[in-house]
Backbone bond lengths (Angstrom), bond angles and torsions (degrees), N, CA, C in turn:
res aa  C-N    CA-C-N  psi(-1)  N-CA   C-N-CA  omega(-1)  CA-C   N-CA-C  phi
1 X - - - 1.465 - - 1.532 109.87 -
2 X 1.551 125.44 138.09 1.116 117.68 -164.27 1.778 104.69 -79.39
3 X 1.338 133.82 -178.25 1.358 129.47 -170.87 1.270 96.00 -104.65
4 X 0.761 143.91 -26.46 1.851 148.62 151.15 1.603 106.57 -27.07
5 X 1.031 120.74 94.43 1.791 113.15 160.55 1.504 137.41 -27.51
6 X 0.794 171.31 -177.07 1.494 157.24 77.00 1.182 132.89 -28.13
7 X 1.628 125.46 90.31 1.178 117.93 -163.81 1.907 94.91 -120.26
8 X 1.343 104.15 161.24 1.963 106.63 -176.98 1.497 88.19 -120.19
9 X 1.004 126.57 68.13 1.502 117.92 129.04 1.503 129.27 -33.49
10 X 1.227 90.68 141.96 1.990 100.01 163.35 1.452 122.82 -54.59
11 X 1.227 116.94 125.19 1.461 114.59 179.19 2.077 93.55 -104.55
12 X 1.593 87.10 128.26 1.991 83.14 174.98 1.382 97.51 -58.97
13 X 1.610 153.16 -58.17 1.055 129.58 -117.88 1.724 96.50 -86.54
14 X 1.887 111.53 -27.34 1.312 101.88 -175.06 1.597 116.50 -67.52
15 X 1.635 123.03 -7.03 1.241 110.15 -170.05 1.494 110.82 -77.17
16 X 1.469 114.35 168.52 1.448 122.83 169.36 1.318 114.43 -61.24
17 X 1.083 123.38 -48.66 1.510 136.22 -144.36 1.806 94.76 -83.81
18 X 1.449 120.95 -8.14 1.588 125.86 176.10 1.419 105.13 -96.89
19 X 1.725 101.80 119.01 1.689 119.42 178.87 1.563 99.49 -41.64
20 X 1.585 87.81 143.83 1.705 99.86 -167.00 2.166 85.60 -88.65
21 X 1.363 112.55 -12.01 1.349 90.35 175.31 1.502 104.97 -89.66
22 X 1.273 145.81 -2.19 1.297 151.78 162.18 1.562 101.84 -57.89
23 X 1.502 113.41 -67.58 1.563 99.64 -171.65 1.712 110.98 -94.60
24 X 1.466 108.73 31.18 1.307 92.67 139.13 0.952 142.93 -108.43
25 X 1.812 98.33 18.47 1.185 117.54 -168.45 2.059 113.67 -99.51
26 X 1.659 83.48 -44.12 1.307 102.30 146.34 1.833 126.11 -48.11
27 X 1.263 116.74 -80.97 1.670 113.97 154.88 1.538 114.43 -4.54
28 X 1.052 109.29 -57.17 1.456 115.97 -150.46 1.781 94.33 -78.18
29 X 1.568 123.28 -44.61 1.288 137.69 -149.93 2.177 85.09 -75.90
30 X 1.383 96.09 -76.60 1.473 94.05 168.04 1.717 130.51 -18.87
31 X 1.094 99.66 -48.90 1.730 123.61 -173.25 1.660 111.11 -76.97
32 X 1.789 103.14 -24.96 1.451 112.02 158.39 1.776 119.57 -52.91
33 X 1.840 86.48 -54.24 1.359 102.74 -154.65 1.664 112.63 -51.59
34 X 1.408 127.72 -34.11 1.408 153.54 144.80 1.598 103.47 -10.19
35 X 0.702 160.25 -100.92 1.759 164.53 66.88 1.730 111.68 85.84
36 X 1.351 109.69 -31.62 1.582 138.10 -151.57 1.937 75.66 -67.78
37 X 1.390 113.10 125.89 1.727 137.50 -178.61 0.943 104.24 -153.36
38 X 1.832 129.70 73.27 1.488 106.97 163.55 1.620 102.70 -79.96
39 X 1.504 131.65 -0.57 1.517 128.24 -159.83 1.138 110.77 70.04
40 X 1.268 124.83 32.49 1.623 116.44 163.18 1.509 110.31 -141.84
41 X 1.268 101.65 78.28 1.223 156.73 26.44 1.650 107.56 -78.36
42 X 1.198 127.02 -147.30 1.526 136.16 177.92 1.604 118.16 -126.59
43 X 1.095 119.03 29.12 1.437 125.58 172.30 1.477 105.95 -149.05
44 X 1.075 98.21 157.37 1.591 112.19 178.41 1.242 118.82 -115.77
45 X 1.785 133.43 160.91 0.764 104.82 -168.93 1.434 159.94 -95.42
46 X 1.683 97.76 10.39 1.530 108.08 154.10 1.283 136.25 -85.30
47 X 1.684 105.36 -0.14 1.637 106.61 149.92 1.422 135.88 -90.28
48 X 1.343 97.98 -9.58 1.621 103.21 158.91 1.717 130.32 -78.74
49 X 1.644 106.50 -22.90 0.888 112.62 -157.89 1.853 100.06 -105.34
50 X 1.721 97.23 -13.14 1.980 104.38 136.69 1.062 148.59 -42.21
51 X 1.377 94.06 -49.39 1.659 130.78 169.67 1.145 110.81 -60.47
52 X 0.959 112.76 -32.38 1.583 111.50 -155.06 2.168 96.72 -102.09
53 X 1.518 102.07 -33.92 1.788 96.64 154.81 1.203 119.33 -76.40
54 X 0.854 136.51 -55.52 1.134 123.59 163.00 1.793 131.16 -41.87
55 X 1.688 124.91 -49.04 1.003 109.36 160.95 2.029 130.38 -44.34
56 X 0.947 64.99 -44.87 1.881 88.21 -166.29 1.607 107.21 -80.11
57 X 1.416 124.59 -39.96 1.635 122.56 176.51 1.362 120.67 -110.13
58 X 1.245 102.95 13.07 1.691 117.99 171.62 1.483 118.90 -37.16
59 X 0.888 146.67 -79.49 1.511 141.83 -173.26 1.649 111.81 -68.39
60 X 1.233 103.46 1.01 1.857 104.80 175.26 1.866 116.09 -109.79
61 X 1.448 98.59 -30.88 1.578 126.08 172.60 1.507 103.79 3.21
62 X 1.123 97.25 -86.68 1.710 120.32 170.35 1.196 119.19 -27.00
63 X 1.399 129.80 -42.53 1.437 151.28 -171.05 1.604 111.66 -67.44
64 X 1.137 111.60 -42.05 1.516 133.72 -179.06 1.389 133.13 -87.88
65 X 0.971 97.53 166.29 2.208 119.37 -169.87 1.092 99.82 -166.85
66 X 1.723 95.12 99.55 1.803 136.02 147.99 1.242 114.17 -21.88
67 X 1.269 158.90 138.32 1.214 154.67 -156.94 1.325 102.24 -170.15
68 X 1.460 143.07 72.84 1.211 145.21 -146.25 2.072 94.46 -106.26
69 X 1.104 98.15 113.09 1.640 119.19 -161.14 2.148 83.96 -106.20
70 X 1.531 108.90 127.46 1.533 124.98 -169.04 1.164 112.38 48.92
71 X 1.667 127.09 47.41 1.092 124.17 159.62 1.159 145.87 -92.78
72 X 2.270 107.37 53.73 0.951 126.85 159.70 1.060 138.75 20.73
73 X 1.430 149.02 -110.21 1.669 112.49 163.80 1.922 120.14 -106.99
74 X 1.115 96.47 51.15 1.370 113.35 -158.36 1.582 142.76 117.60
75 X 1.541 99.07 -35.69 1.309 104.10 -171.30 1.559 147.24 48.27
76 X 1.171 131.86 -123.73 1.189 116.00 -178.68 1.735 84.00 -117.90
77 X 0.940 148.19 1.47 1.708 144.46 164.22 1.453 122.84 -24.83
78 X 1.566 101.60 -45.23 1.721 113.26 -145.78 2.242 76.13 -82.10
79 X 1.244 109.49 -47.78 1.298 124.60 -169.00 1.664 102.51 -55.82
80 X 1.004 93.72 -49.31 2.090 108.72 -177.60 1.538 107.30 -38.81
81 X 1.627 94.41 -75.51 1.288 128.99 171.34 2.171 111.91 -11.04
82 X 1.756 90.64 -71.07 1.158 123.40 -175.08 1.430 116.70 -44.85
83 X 1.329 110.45 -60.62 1.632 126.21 169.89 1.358 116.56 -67.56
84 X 1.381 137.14 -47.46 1.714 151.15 163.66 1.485 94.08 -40.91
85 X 1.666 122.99 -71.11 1.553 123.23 -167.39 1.459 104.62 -63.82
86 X 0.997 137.74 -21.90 1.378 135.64 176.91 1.114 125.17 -85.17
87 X 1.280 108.97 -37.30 1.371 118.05 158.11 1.613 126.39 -76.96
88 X 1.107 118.16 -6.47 1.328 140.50 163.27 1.556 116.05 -71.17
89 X 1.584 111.81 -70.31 1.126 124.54 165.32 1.318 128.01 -46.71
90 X 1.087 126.98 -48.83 1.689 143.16 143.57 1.452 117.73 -21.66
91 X 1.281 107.49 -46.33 1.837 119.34 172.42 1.303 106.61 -93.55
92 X 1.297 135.81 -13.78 1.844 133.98 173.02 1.162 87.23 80.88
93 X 1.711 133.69 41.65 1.216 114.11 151.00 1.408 123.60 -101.62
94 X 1.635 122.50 155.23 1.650 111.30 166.74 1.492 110.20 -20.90
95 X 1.875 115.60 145.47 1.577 110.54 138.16 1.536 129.11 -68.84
96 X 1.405 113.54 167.27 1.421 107.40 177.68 1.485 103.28 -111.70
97 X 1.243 138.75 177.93 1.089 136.20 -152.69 1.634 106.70 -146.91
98 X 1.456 134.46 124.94 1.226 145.40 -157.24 1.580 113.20 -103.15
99 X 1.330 147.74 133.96 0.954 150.79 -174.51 1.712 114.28 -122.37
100 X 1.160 134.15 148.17 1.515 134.54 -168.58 1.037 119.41 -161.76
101 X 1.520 100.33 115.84 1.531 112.63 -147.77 1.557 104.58 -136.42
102 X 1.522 137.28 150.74 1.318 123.31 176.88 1.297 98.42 -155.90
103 X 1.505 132.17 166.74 1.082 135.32 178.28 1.819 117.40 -83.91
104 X 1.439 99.26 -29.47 1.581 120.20 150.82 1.900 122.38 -107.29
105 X 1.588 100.47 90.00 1.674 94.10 -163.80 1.275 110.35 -81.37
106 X 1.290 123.93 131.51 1.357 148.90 147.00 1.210 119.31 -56.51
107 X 1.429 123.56 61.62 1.353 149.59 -175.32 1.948 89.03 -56.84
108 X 1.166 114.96 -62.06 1.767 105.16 -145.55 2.259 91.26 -79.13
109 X 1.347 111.67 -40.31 1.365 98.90 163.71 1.988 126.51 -48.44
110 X 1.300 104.35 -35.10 1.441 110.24 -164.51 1.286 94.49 -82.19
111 X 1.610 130.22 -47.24 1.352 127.35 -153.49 1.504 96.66 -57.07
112 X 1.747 110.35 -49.63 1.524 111.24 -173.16 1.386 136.89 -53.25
113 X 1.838 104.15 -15.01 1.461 111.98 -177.52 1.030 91.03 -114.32
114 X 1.442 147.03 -6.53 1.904 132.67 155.56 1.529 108.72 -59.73
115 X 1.339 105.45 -37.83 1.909 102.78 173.96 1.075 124.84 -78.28
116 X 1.664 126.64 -8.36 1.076 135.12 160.77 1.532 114.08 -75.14
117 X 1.539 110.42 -48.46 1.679 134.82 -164.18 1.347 117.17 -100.63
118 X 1.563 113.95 68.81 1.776 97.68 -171.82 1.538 109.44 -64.82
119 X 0.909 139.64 13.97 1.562 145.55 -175.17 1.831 105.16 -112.51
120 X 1.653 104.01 -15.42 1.844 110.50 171.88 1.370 102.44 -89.35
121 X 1.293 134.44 146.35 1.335 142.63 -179.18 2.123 108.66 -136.89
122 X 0.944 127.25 147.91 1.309 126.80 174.53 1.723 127.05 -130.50
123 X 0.878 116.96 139.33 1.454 103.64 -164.37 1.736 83.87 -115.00
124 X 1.075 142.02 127.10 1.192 163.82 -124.79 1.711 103.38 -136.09
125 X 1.222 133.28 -11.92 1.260 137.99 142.73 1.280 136.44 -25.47
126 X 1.300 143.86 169.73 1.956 125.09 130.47 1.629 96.10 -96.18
127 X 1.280 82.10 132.30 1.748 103.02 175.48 1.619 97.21 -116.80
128 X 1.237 111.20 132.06 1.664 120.51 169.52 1.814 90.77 -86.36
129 X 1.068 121.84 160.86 1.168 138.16 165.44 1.511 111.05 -95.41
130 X 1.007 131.90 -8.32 1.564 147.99 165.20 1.606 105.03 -79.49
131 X 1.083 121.94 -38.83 1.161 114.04 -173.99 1.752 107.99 -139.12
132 X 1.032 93.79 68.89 1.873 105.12 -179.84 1.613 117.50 -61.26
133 X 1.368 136.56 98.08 1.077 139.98 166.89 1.446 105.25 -34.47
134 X 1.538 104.48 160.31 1.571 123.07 -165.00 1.314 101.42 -87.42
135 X 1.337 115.27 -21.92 1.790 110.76 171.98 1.064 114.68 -60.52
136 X 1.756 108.37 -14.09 1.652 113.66 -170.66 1.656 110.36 -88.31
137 X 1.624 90.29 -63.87 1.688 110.66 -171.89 1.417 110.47 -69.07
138 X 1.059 137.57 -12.82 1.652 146.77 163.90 1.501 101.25 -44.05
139 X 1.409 116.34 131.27 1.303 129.45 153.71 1.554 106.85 -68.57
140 X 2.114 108.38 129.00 1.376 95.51 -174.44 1.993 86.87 -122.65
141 X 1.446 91.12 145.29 1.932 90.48 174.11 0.927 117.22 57.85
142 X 1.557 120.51 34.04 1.457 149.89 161.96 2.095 89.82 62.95
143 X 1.086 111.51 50.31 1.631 126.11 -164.50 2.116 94.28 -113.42
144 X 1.216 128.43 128.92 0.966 126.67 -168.18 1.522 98.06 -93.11
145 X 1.648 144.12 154.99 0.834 158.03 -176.17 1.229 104.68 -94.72
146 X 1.292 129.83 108.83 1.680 143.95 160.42 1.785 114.35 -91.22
147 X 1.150 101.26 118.80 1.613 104.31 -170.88 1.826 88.91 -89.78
148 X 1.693 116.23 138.17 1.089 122.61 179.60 1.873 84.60 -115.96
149 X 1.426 114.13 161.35 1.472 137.99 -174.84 1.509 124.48 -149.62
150 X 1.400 105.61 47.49 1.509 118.67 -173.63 1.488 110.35 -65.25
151 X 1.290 104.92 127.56 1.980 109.82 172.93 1.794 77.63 40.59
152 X 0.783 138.34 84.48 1.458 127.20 148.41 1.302 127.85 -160.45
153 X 1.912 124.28 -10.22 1.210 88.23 -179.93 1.649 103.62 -126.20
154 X 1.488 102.03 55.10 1.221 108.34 150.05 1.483 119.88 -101.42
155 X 1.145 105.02 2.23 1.951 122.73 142.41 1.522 104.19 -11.06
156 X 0.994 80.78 -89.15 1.269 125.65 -154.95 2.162 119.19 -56.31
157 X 0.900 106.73 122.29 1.679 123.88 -170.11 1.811 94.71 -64.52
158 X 1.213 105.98 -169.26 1.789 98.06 -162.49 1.401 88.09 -112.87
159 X 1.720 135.11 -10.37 1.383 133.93 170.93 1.867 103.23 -88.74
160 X 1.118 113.02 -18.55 1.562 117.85 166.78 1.247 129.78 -70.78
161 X 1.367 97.68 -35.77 1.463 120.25 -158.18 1.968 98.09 -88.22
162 X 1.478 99.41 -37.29 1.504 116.71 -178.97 1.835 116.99 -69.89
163 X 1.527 108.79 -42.32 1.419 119.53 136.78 1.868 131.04 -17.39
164 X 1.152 78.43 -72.59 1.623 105.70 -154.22 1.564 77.92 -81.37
165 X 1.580 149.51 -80.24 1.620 125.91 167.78 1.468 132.88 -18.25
166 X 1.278 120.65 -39.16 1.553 139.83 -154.81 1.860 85.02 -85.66
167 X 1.079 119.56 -43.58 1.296 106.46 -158.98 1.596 106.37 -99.53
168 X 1.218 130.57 -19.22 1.419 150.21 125.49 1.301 100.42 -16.33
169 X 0.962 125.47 -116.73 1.865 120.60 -176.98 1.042 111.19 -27.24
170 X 1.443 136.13 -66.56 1.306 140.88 -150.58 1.687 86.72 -70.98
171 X 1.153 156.66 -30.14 1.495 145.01 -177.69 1.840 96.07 -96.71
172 X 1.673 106.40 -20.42 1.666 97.25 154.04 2.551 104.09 75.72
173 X 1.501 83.00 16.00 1.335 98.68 163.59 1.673 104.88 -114.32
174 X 2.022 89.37 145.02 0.987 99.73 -145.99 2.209 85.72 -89.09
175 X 1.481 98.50 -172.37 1.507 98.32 171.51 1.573 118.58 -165.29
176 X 1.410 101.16 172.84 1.606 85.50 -164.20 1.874 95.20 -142.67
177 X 1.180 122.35 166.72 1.381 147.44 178.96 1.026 144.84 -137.42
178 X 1.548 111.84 94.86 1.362 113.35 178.54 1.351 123.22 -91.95
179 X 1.251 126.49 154.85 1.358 118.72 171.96 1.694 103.54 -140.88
180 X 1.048 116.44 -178.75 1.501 123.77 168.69 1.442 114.74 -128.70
181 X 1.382 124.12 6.61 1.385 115.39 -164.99 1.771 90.23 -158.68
182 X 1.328 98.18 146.91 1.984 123.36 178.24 1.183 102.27 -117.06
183 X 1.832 99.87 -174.84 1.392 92.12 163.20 1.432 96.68 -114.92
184 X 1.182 126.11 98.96 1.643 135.96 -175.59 1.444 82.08 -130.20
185 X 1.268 102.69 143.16 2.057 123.25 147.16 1.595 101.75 -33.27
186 X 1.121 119.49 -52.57 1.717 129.35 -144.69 1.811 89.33 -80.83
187 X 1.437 114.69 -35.95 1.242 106.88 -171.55 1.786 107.31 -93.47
188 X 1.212 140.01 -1.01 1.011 140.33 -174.72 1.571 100.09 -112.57
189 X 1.813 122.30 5.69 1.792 121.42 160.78 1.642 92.52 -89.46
190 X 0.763 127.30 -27.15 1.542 138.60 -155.41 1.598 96.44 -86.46
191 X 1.258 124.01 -41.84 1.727 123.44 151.09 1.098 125.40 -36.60
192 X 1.363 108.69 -58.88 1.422 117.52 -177.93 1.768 112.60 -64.03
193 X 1.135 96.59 -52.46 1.845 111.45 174.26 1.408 117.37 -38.05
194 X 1.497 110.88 -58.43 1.626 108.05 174.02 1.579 122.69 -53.00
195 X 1.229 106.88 -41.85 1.975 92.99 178.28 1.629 88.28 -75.84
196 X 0.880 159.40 -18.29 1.587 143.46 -166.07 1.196 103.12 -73.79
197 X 1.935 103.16 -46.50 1.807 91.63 171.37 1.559 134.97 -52.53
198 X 1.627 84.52 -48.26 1.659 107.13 -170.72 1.658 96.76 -54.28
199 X 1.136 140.97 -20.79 1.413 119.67 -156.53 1.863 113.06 -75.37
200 X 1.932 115.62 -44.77 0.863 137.89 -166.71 1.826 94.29 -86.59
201 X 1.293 120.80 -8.73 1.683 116.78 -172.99 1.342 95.03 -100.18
202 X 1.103 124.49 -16.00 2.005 122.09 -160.42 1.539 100.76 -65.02
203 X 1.737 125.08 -39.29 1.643 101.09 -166.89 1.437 96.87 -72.29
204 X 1.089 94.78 -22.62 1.795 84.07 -161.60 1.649 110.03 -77.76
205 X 1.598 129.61 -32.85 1.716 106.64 161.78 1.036 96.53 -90.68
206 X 1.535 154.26 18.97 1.604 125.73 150.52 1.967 99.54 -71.49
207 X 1.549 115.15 -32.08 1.884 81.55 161.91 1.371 118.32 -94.80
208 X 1.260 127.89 8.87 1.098 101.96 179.86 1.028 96.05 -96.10
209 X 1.675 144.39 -9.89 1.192 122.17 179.41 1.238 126.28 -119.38
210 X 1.621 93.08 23.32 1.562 140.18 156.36 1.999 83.10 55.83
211 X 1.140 105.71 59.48 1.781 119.46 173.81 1.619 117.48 -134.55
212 X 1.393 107.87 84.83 1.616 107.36 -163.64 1.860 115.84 -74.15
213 X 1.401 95.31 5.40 1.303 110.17 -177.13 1.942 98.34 -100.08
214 X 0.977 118.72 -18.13 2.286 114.26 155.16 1.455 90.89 -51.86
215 X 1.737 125.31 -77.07 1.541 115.13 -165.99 1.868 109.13 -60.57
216 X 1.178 134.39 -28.58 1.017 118.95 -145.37 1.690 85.05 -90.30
217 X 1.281 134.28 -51.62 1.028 118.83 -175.19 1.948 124.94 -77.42
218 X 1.172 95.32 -15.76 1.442 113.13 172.50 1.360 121.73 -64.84
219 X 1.514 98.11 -54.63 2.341 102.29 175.54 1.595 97.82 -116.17
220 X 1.079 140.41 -38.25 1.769 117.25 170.56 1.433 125.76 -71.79
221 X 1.268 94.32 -44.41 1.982 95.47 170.80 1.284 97.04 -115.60
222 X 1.082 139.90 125.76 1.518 134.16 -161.17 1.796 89.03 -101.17
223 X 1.381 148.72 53.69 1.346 142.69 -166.99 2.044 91.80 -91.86
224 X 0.786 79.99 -28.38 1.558 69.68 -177.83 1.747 118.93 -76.96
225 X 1.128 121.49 -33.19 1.211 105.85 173.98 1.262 118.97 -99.32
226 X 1.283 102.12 8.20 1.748 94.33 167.73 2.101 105.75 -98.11
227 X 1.339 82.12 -17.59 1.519 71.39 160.15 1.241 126.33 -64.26
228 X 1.497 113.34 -41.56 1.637 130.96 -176.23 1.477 94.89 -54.88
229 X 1.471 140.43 -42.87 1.221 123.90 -120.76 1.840 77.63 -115.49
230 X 1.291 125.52 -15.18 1.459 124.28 179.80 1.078 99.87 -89.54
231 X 1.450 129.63 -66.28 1.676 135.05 174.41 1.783 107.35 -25.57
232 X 1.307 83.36 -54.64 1.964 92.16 -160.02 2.015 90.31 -61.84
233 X 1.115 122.20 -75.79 1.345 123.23 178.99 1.807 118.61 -21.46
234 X 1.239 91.60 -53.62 1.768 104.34 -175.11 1.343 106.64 -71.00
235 X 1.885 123.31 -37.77 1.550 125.67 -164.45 2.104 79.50 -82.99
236 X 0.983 128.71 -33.25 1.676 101.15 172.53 1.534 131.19 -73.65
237 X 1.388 97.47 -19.48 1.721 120.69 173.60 1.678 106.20 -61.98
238 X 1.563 99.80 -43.90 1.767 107.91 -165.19 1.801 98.15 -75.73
239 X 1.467 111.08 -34.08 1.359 103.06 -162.19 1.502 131.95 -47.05
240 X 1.165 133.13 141.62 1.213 131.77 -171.41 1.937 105.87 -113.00
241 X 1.471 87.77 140.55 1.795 91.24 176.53 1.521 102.72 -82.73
242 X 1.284 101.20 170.38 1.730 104.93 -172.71 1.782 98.74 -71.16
243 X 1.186 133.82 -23.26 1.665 141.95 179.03 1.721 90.84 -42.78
244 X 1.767 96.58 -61.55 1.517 103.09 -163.08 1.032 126.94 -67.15
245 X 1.457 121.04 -27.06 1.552 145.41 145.11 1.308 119.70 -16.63
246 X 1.445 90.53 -63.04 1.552 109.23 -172.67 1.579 123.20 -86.38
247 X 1.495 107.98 -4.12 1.601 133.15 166.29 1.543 92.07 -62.36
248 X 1.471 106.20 -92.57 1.168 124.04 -176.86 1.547 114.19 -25.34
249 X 1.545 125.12 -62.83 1.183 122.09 159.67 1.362 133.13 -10.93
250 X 1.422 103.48 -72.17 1.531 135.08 179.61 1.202 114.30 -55.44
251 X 1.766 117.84 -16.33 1.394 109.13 -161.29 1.786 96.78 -149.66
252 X 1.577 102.58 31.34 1.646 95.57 171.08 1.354 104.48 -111.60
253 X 1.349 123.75 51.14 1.148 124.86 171.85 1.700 145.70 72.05
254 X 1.041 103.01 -26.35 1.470 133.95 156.60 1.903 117.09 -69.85
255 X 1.510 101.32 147.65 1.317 84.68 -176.94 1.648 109.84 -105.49
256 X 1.686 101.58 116.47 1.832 119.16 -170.32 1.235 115.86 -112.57
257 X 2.245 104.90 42.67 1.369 118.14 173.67 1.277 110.82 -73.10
258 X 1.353 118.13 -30.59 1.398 102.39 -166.02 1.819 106.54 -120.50
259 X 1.249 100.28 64.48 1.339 106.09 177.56 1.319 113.79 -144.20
260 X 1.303 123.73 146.38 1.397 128.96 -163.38 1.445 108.13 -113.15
261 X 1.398 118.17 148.84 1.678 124.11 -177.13 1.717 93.65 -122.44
262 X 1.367 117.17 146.10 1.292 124.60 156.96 1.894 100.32 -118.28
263 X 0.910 105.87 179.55 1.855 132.24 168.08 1.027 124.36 175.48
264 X 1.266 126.71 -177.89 1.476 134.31 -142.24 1.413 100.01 177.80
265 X 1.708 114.31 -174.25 1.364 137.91 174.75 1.455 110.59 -170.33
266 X 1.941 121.84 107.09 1.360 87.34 -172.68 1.766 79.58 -128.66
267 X 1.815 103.71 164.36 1.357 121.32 172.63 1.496 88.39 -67.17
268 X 1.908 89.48 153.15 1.548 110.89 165.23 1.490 102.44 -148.14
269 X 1.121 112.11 -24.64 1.783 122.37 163.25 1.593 115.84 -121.89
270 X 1.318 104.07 124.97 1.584 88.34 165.09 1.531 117.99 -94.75
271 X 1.420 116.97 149.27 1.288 127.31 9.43 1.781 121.43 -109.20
272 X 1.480 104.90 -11.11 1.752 111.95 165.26 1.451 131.99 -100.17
273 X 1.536 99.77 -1.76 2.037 92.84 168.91 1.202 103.86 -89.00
274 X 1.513 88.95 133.59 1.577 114.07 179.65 1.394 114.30 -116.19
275 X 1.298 153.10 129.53 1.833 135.88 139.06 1.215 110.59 -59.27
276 X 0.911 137.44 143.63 1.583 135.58 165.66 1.815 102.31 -135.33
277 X 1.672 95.15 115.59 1.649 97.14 -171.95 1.368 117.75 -121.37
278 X 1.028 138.49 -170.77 1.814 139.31 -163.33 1.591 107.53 -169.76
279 X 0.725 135.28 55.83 1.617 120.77 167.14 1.970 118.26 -62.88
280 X 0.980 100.61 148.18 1.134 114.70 -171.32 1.441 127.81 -148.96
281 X 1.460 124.24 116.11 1.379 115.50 -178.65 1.061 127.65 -160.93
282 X 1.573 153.53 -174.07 1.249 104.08 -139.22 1.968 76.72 -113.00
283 X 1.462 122.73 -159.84 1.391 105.13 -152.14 2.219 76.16 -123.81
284 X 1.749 87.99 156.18 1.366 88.40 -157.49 1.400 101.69 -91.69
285 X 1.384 126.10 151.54 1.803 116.20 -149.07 1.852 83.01 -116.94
């Protein structure tokens, strides 16, 4: 267990009172970070965190529908998607099919990677992940529902988090967790690092994403990367080890005897990017 506590600080981007065009600006920067390949190591981190469905849900693959719960302006999904179907297709098996859902939806980000992704789908709602509508949690095409948890469920409070488990088992779909940040030293330099990047990258996606408000708030009002640099600090403060995971599990009320957790930690930057993942599901009788 790391010597760092678990504390739930405020994250600015989750509050109300922060312009929804601010964190879609944010959204978008995050949704970069996914993609991040300098080759040192040689994967990034939504191809590891492919790897890692695919290692681990391989002979069920087919069976399932992705259901990506705070998936902000995409995330690492559209990327997931990409490597899983290919690797699917490659074996002559069915594709699986991705869903993207947030409690604040990013309708004009999602629409653009459903026209890219006929296998990405978006439900255009706010969906709490605490309380997932049946359009959601429904088995569709006799296809089992896999809850995905990218950068997301350190969201979440330990009576939220106990919620959002309890009803997970009890619908008896399995789920998985990615994060990018611990509470290690190594992962709280790696806070600081991301707005350092973002500062010298901002003219260049304010044209590509033809949004003069990335530069304007990035190098004249710098509000955006000090958001990064509070967010990033607090999302390592919130993080939970798979131990704590599996606390919570054990004790959200539901019965999560017969279900199995794996995790991991793999480099994607040297020397402080980390994935840190959790799959979980229940064990097949």
């Amino acid at each position: 267990m790391p010597l760092i506590p678990r504390m739930h600080l405020f994250e600015i981007d989750d509050q109300p009172w922060f312009p929804p065009s601010l964190r879609v600006i944010v959204q978008a920067i995050l949704a970069q970070t996914w993609s991040l390949n300098l080759h040192i190591p040689s994967q990034s981190p939504a191809q590891i965190a492919a790897s890692k469905l695919i290692q681990h849900l391989d002979s069920s693959l087919s069976s399932l529908r992705f259901v990506d719960f705070c998936a902000g302006a995409g995330g690492p999904s559209p990327l997931i998607e990409q490597q899983v179907n290919t690797y699917l297709r490659n074996s002559n098996r069915e594709e699986v099919d991705f869903v993207l859902t947030d409690i604040h939806p990013n309708i004009g980000a999602w629409a653009r990677i459903a026209t890219q992704n006929p296998r990405i789908t978006y439900d255009g709602q706010s969906v709490d992940a605490s309380r997932v509508p049946e359009r959601l949690a429904q088995s569709k095409d006799g296809r089992q529902v896999f809850r995905l948890f990218n950068l997301a469920f350190h969201h979440f409070d330990d009576d939220l988090a106990r919620r959002i488990l309890k009803d997970t088992v009890e619908r008896n779909q399995g789920f998985v967790i990615f994060e990018l940040q611990d509470r290690s030293i190594m992962s709280f330099i790696a806070d600081l690092l991301l707005p350092i990047g973002v500062i010298p990258s901002a003219p260049y996606y304010a044209l590509k994403w033809r949004a003069p408000s990335v530069f304007i708030f990035t190098w004249l009002i710098p509000i955006i990367p000090l958001v990064l640099i509070w967010d990033g600090i607090v999302s390592s403060l919130r993080t939970r080890e798979p131990e704590e995971v599996e606390m919570l599990l054990r004790s959200c009320g539901a019965d999560a005897s017969g279900w199995e957790m794996r995790s991991g930690k793999e480099m994607f930057l040297w020397p402080c990017g980390h994935l840190n993942w959790i799959i979980c599901q229940p064990l097949k009788k």
